[in-house]
C-alpha positions as CSV (number, residue, x, y, z in Angstrom):
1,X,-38.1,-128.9,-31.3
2,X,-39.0,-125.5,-29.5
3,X,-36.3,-123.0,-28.1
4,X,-38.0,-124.1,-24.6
5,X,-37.8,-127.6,-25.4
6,X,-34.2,-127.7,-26.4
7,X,-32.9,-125.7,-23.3
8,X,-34.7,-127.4,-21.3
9,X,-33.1,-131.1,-22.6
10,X,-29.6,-129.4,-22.3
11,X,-29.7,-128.8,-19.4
12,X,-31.4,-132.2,-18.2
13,X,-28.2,-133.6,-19.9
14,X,-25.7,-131.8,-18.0
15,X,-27.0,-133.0,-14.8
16,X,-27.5,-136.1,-15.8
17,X,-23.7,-136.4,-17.1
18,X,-22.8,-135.1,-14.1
19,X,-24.6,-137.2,-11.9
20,X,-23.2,-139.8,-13.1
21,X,-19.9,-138.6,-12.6
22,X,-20.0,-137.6,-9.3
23,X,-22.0,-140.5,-8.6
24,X,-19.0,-143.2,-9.5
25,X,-16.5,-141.2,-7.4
26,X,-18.8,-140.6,-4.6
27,X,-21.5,-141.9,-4.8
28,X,-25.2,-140.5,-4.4
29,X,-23.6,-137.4,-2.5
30,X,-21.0,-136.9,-5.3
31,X,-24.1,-137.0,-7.6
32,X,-26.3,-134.8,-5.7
33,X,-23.3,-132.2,-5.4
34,X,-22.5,-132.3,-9.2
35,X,-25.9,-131.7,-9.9
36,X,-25.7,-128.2,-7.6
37,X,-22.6,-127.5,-9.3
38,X,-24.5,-127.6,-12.8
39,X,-27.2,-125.6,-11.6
40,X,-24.8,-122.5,-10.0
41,X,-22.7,-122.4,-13.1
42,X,-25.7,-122.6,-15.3
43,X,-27.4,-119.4,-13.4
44,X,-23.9,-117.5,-13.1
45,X,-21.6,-119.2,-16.0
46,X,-22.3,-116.9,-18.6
47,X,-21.2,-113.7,-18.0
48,X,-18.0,-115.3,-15.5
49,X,-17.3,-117.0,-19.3
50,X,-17.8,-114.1,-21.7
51,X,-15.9,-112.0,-19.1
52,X,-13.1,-114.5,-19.4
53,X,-13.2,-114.8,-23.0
54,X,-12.7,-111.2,-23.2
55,X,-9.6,-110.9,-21.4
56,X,-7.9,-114.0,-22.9
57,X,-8.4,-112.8,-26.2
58,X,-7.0,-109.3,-25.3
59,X,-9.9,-107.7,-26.7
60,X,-10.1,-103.9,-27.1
61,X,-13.4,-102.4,-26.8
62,X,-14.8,-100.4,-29.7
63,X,-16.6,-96.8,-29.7
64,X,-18.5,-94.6,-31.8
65,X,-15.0,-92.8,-32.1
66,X,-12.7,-95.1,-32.5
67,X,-14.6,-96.9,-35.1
68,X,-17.6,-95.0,-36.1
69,X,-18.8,-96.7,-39.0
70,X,-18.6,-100.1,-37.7
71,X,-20.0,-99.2,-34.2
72,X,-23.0,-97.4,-36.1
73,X,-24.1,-100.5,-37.9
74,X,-23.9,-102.2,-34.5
75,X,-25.8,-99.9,-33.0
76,X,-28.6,-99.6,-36.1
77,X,-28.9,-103.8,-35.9
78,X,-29.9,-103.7,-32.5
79,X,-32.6,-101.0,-32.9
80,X,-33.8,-103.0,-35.1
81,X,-33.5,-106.2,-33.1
82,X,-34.9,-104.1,-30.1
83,X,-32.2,-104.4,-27.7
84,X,-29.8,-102.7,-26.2
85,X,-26.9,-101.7,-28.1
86,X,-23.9,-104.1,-28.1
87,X,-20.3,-103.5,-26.3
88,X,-17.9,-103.9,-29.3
89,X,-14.9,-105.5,-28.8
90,X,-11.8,-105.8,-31.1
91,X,-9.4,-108.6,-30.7
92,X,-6.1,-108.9,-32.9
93,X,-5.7,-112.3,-34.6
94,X,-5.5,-113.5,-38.1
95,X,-8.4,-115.7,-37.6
96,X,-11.9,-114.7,-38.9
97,X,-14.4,-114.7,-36.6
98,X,-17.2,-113.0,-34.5
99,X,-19.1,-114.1,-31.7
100,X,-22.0,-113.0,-28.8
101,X,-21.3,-112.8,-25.4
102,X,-23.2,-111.9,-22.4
103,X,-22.3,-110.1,-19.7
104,X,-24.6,-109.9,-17.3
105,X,-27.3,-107.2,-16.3
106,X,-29.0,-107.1,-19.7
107,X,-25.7,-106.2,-21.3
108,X,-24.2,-108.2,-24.3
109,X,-21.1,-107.9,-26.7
110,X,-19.9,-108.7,-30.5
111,X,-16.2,-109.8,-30.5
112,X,-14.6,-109.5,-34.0
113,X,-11.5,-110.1,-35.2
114,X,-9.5,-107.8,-37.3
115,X,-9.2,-111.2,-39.2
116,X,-12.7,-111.0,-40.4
117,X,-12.6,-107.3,-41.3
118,X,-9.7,-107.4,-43.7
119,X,-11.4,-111.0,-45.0
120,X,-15.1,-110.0,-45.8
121,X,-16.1,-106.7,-47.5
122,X,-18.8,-104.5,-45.4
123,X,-22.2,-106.2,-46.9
124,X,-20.8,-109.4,-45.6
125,X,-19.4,-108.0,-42.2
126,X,-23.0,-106.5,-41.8
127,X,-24.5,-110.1,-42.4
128,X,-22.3,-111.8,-39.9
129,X,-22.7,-109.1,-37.1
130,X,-26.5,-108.9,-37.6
131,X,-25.9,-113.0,-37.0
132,X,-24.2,-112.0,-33.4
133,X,-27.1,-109.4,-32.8
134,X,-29.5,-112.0,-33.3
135,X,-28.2,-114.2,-30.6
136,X,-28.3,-111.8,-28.2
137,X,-31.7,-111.2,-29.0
138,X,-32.6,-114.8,-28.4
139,X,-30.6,-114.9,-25.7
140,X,-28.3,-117.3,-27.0
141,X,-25.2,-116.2,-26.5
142,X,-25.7,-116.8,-22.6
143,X,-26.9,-120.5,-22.8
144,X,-24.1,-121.0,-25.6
145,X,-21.6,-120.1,-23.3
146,X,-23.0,-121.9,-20.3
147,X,-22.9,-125.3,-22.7
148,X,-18.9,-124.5,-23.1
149,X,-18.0,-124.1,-19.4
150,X,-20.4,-126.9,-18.1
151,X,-18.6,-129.3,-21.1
152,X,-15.0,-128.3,-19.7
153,X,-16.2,-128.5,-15.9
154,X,-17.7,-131.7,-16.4
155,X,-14.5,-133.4,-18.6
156,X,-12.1,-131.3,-15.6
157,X,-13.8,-133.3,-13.1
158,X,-13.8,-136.6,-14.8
159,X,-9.9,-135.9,-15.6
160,X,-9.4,-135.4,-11.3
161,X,-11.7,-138.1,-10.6
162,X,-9.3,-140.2,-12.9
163,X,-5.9,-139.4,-11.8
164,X,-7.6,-139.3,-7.8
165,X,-8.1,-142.8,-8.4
166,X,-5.0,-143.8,-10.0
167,X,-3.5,-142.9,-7.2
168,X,-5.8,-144.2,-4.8
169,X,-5.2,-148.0,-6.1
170,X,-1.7,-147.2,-6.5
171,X,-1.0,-146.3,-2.8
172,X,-3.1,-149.3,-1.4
173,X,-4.4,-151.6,-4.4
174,X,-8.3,-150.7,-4.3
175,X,-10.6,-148.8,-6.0
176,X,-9.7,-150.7,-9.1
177,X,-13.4,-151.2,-10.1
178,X,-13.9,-147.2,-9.4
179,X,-11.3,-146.5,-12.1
180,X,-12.7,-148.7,-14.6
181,X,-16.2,-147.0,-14.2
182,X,-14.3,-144.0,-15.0
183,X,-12.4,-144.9,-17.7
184,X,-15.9,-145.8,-19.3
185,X,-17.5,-142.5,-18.6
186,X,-14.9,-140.9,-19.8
187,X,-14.8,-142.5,-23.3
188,X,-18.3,-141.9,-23.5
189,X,-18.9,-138.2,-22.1
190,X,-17.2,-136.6,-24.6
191,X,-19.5,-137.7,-27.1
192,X,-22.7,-137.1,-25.3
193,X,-21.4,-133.4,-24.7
194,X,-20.4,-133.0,-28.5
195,X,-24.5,-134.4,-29.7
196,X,-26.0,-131.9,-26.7
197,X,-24.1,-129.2,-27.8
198,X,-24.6,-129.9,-31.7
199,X,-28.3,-130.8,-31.4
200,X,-28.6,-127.6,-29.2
201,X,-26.3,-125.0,-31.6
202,X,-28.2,-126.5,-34.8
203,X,-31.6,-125.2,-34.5
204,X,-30.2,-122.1,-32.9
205,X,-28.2,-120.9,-35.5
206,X,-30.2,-121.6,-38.1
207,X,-32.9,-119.7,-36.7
208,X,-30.0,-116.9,-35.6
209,X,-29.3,-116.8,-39.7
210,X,-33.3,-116.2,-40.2
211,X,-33.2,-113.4,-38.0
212,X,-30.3,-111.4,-39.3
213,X,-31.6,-111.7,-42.8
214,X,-34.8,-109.9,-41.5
215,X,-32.5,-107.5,-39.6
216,X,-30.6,-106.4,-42.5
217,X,-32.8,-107.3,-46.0
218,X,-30.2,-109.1,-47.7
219,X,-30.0,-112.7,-46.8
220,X,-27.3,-112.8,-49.6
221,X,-24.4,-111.1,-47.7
222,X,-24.8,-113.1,-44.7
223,X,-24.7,-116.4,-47.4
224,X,-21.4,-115.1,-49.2
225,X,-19.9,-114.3,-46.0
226,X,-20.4,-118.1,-44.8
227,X,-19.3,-118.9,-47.9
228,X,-15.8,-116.8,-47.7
229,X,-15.6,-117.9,-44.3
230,X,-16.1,-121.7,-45.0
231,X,-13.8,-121.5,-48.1
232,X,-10.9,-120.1,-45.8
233,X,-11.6,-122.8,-43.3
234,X,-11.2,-125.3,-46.4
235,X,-8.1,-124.0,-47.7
236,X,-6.4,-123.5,-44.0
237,X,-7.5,-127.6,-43.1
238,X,-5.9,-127.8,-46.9
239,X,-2.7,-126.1,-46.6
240,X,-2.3,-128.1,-43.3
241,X,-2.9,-131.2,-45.0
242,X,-5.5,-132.0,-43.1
243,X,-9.8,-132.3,-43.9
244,X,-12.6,-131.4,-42.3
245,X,-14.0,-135.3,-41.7
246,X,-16.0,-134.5,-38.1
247,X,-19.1,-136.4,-38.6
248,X,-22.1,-133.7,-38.8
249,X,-23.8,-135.1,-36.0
250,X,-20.5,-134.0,-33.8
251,X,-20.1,-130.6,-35.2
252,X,-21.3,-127.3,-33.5
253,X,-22.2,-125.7,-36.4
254,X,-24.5,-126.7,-39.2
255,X,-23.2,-127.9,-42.5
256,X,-22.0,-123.7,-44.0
257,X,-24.0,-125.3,-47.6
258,X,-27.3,-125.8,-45.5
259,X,-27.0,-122.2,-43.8
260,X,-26.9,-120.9,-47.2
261,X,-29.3,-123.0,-49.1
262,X,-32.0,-122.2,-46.2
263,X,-30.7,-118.3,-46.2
264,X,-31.1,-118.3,-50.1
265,X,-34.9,-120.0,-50.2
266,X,-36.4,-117.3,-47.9
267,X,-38.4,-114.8,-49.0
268,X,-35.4,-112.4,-50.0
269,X,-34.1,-114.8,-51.8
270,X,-34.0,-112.7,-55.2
271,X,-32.1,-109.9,-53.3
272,X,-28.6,-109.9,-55.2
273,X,-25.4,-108.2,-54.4
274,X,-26.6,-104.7,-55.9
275,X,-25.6,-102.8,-52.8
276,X,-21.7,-102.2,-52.9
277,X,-19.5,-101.5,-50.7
278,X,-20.1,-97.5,-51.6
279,X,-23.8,-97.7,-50.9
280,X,-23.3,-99.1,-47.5
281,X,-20.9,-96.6,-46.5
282,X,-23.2,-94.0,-47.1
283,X,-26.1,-95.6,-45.3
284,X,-24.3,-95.0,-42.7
285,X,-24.1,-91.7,-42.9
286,X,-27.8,-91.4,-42.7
């Protein structure tokens, strides 16, 4: 399906869940006003999200001073991606990971956490942030973030709509069939937000992993990062004696072994690890 395609079935699928939602607690006016709802936070979500995200996480924003080397390599990926270069933004946590965000007026971001420096070596932290560039380029990280604040408005509102009504047939006995309906969305939404969101995030990354192996030559570091990355993820789910047994169809990522077999058959394929950690270090330097 094209990127036009896709976006444009997302968002028929947010107002269509929240039609429907609005509709059983009020009716067509309820629908017609969840709809508008859908459309403001798809045109402002974004950067209100990435903005939010930002200060939750406690991030610390990044410079050519404060961490030269890494804000270089930023800064040479999106040359190369031809866009503007990146805010960088630091956030302490043990947890590795990196992600986009938009923040309005043509200006995005790379999150990282210090997690994900002290877990990958620079070849690999080059692969993931070309990843983040990527989105931005495709302008992914906006819709992305739109998809995670219209899922959360649209379970808040079923979880008011609930309790409104609960109370309702408490206090006088009625709108027993009004809860029902809900009850039944409810068990249902969840799952039509988790196959939009998968269905939408699927094609997107894998053509975000495409990109940054263009952006940086070596396919391969971006592949052993994902492996790293999915091996701790393994051994955390392991050590909590848990396992990782989402169906794939409800995940928001691709399978990590079909990002890497598709990463590994492209044309760089036969690119291996010859570049160490000493050779990128001095690339940037040039």
């Amino acid at each position: 399906m094209s990127r036009p395609h896709s976006t444009a079935l997302f968002l028929a699928g947010h107002l269509a869940l929240a039609a429907v939602v609005g509709g059983v607690l009020a009716g067509p006016p309820g629908a017609l006003l969840a709809m508008v709802a859908v459309v403001v936070l798809a045109v402002s979500g974004a950067r209100v999200a990435s903005r939010m995200i930002l200060r939750l996480r406690g991030a610390v924003r990044l410079g050519p001073r404060t961490a030269p080397r890494l804000f270089s390599r930023v800064r040479w990926l999106a040359r190369r991606a031809n866009i503007p270069t990146p805010a960088l933004y630091l956030t302490r946590t043990a947890d590795a990971n990196a992600v986009s965000l938009d923040l309005g007026g043509g200006q995005g971001a790379v999150m990282v956490t210090d997690g994900l420096l002290r877990l990958l070596d620079p070849d690999e932290v080059e692969g993931v942030l070309a990843h983040e560039v990527a989105h931005l380029a495709h302008r992914d990280s906006s819709l992305l973030a739109v998809t995670a604040l219209l899922g959360r408005g649209v379970v808040l509102a079923l979880e008011v709509a609930i309790w409104l009504a609960l109370v309702v047939a408490f206090l006088t006995g009625a709108g027993g069939l009004v809860l029902l309906k809900l009850i039944g969305v409810a068990f249902v939404t969840p799952l039509a937000l988790a196959a939009l969101q998968q269905g939408l995030s699927r094609s997107r990354e894998y053509e975000a992993d495409r990109r940054a192996a263009q952006l940086t030559g070596r396919p391969w570091a971006l592949a052993s990062a994902l492996q790293r990355l999915g091996a701790r993820h393994s051994g955390l789910l392991a050590r909590a004696g848990g396992s990782d047994d989402t169906p794939t169809w409800l995940r928001s990522h691709p399978p990590t072994s079909e990002r890497i077999r598709r990463l590994m058959r492209g044309p760089d394929r036969a690119l291996g690890p010859q570049a160490s950690a000493a050779r990128w270090m001095t690339s940037l330097q040039g």
